[in-house]
Residue frames relative to the residue before (quaternion, step in Angstrom):
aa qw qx qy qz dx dy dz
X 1.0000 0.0000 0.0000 0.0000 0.00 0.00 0.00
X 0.7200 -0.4192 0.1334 0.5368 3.44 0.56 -1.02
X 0.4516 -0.6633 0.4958 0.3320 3.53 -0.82 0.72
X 0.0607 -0.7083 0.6987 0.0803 3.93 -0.88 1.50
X 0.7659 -0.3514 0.4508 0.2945 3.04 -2.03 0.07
X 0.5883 0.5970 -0.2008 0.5071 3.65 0.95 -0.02
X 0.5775 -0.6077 0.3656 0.4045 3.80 -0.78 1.00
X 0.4522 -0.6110 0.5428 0.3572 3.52 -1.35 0.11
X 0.1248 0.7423 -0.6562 -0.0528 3.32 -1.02 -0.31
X 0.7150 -0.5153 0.3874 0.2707 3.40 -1.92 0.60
X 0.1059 -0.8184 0.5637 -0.0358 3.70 0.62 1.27
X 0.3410 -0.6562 0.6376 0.2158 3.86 -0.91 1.09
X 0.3405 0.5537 -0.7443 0.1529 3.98 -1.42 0.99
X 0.1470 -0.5450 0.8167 -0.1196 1.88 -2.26 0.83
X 0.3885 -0.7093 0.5772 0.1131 2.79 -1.98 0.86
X 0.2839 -0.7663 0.5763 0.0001 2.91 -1.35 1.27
X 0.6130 -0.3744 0.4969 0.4869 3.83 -1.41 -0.14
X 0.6677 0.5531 -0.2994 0.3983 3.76 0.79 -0.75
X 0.5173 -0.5697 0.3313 0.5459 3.05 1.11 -0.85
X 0.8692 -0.1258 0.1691 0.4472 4.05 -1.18 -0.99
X 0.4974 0.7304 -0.4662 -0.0420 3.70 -0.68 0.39
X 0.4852 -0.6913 0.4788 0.2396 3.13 -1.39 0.61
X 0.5721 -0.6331 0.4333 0.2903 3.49 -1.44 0.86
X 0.0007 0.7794 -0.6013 -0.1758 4.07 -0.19 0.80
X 0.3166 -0.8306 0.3934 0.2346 3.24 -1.12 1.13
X 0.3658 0.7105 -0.4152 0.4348 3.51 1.91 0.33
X 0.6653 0.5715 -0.1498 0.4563 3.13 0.59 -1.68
X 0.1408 0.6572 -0.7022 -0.2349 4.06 1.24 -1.78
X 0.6733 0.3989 -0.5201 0.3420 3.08 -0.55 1.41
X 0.3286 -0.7804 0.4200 0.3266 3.52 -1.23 -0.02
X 0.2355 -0.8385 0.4905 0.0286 3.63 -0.71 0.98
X 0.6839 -0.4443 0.3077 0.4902 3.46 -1.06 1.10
X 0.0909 -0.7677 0.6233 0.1173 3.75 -1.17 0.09
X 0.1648 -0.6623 0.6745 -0.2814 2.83 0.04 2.27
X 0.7384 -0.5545 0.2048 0.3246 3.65 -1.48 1.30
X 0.6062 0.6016 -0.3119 0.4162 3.07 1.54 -1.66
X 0.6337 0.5436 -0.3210 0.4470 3.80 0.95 -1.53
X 0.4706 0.6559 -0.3512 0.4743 3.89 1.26 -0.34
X 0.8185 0.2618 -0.1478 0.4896 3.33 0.10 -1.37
X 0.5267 0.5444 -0.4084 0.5094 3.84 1.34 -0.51
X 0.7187 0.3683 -0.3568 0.4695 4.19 0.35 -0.57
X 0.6602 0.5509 -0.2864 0.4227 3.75 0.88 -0.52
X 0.6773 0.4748 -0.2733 0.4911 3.42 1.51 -1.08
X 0.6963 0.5206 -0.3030 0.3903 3.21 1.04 -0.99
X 0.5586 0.7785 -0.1356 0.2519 3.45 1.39 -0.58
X 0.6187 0.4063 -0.1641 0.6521 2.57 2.17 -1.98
X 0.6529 0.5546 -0.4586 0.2363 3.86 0.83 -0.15
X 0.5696 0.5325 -0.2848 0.5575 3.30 1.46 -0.47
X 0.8258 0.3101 -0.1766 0.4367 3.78 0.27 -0.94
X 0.7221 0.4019 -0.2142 0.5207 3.92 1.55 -0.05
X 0.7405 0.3102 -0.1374 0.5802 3.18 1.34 -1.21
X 0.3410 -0.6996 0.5367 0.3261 4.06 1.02 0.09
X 0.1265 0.7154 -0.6175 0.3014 3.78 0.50 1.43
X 0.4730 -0.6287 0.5975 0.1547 3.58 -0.74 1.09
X 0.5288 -0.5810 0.5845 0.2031 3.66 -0.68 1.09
X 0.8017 0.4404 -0.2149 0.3424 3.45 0.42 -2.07
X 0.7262 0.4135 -0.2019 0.5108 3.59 1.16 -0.56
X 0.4658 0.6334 -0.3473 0.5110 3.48 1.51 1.23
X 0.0818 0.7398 -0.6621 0.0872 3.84 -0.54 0.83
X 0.1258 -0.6761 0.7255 -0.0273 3.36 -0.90 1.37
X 0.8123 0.0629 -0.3097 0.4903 3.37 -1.54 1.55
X 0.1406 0.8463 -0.5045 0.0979 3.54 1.10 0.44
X 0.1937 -0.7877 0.5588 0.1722 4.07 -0.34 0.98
X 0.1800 -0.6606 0.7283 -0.0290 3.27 -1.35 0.89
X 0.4748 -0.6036 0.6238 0.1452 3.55 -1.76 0.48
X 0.2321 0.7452 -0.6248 -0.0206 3.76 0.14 0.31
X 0.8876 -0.0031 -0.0496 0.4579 3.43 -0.67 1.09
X 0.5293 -0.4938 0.1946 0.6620 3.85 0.24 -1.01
X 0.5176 0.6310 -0.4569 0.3538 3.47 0.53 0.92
X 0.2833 -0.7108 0.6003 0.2327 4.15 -0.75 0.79
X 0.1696 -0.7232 0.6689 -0.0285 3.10 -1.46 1.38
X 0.3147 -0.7001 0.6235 0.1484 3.15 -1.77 0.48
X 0.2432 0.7383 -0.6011 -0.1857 3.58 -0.64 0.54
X 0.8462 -0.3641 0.2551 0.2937 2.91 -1.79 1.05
X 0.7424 -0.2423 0.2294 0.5810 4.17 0.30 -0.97
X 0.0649 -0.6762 0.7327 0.0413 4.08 -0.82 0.97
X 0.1867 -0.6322 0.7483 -0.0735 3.23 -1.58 0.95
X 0.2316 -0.7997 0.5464 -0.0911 2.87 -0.26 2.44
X 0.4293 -0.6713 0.5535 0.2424 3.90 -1.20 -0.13
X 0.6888 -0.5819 0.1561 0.4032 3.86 -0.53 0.10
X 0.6780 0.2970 -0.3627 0.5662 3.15 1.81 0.38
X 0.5548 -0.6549 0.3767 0.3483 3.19 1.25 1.48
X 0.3200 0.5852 -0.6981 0.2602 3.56 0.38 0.82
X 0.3707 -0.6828 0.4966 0.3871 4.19 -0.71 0.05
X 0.2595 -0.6946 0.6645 0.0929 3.56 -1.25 1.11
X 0.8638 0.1045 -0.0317 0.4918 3.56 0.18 -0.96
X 0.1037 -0.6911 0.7098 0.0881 3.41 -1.28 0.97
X 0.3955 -0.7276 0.5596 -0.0320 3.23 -1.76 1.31
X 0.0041 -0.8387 0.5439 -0.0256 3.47 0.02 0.77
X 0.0617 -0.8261 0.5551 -0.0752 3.80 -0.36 0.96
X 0.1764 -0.6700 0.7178 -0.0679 3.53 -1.59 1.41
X 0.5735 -0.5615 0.4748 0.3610 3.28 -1.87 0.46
X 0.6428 -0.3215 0.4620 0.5197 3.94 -0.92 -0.12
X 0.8026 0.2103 -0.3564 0.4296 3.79 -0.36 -0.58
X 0.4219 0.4821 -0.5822 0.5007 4.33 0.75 -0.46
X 0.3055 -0.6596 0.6867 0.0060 2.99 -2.18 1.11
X 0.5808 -0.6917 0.3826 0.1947 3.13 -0.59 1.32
X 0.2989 0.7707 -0.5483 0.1264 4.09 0.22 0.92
X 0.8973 -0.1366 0.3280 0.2620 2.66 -1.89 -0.46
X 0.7798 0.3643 -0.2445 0.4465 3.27 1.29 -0.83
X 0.5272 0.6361 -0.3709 0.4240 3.23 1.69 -0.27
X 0.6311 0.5233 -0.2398 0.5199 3.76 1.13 -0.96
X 0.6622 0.5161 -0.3482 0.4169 3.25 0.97 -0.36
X 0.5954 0.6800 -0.1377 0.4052 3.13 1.39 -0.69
X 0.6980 0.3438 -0.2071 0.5930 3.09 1.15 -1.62
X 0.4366 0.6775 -0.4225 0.4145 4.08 1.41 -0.47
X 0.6081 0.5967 -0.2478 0.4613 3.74 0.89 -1.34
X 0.7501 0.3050 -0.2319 0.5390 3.84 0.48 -0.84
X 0.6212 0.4909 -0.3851 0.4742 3.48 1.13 -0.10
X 0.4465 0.6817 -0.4146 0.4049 3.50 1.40 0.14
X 0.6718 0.4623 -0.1361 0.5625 3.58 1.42 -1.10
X 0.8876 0.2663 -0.2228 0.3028 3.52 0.93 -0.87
X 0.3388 -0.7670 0.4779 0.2619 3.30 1.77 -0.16
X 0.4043 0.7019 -0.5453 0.2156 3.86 0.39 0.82
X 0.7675 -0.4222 0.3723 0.3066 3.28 -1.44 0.73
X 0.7869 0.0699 0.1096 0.6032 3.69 0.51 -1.55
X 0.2320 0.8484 -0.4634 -0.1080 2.69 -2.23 0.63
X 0.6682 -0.7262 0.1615 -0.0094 2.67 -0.66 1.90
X 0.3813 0.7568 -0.5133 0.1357 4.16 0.16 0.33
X 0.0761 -0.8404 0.5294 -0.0876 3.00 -1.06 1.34
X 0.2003 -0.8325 0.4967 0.1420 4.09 -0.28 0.23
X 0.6110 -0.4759 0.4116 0.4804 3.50 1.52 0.92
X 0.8327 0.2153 -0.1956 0.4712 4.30 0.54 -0.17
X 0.7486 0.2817 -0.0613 0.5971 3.27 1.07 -0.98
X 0.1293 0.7869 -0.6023 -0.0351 3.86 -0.22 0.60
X 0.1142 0.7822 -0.6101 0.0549 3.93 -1.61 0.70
X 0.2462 -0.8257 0.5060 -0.0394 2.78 -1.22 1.59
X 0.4414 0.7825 -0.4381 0.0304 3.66 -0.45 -0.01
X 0.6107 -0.6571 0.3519 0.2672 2.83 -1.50 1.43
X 0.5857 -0.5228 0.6150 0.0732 3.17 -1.99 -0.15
X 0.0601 0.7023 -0.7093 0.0057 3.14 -0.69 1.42
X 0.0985 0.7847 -0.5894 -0.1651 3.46 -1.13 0.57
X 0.2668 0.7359 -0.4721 0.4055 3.31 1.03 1.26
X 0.7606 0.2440 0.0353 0.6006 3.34 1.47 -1.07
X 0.1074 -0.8840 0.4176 0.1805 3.46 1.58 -0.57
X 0.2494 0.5984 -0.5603 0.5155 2.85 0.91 2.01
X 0.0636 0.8686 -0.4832 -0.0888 3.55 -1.87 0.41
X 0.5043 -0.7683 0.3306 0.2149 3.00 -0.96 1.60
X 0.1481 -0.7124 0.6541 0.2065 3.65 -0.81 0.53
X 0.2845 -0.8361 0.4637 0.0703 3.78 -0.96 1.60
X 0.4130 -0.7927 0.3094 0.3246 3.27 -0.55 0.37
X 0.5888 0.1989 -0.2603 0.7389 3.87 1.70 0.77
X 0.5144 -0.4853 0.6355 0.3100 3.25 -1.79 0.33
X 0.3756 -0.7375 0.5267 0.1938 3.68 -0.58 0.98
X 0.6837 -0.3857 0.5494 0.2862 3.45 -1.91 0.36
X 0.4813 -0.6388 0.5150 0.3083 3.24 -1.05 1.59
X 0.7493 0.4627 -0.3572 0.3114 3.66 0.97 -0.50
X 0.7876 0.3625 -0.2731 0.4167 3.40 1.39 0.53
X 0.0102 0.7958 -0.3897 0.4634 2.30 1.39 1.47
């Protein structure tokens, strides 16, 4: 599909009457494989197999209430009392990474209150933490270890 900034790895697809899809292993299931769903199996991949992210403490399309509206965010990364630490905001390869995208993934952080956050388009990835002591945020210069977290 397209080659991202982001290890490879042995992605399950298959073709359907529907067209292209790829096997998510969060989801155990397989889901259309639209560009964004591209850079979402590849990102989620290097967090588990680079950053030692726990599969089990992963929820991909995770729904949230924001006001009286139902959201989707892209992949939360929960701790062992499944409280959520990291929120994952994902684009195709050609979407540029702005202001309006952070603002976006900033919105669902209104409901979850997590530590980090995380948006990447498969080329360009950025993370930064949360202070809400000072309500200031740091932009980091790597996506940290699930264990330092």
């Amino acid at each position: 599909m397209y080659a991202l900034n982001l290890p490879t790895f042995d992605a399950k697809i298959r073709k359907t009457t529907h067209g292209m899809e790829i096997f998510d292993p969060l989801r155990r299931k397989y889901v259309s494989m639209t560009p964004e769903e591209w850079v979402r199996q590849h990102f989620v991949h290097y967090l588990i197999s680079e950053k030692g992210y726990p599969a089990s403490l992963m929820a991909n399309e995770a729904m949230i209430k924001l006001n009286s509206l139902t959201k989707r965010c892209d992949t939360v990364v929960y701790n062992n009392r499944l409280e959520p630490l990291v929120i994952c905001e994902f684009k195709k390869p050609e979407v540029e990474i702005t202001q309006q995208v952070f603002d976006q993934v900033v919105r669902y952080n209104i409901v979850l209150k997590v530590m980090y956050l995380v948006v990447s388009n498969g080329m360009s990835h950025y993370c930064c933490k949360m202070n809400y002591n000072d309500m200031s945020v740091e932009y980091l210069r790597e996506i940290p270890k699930y264990g330092q977290l």
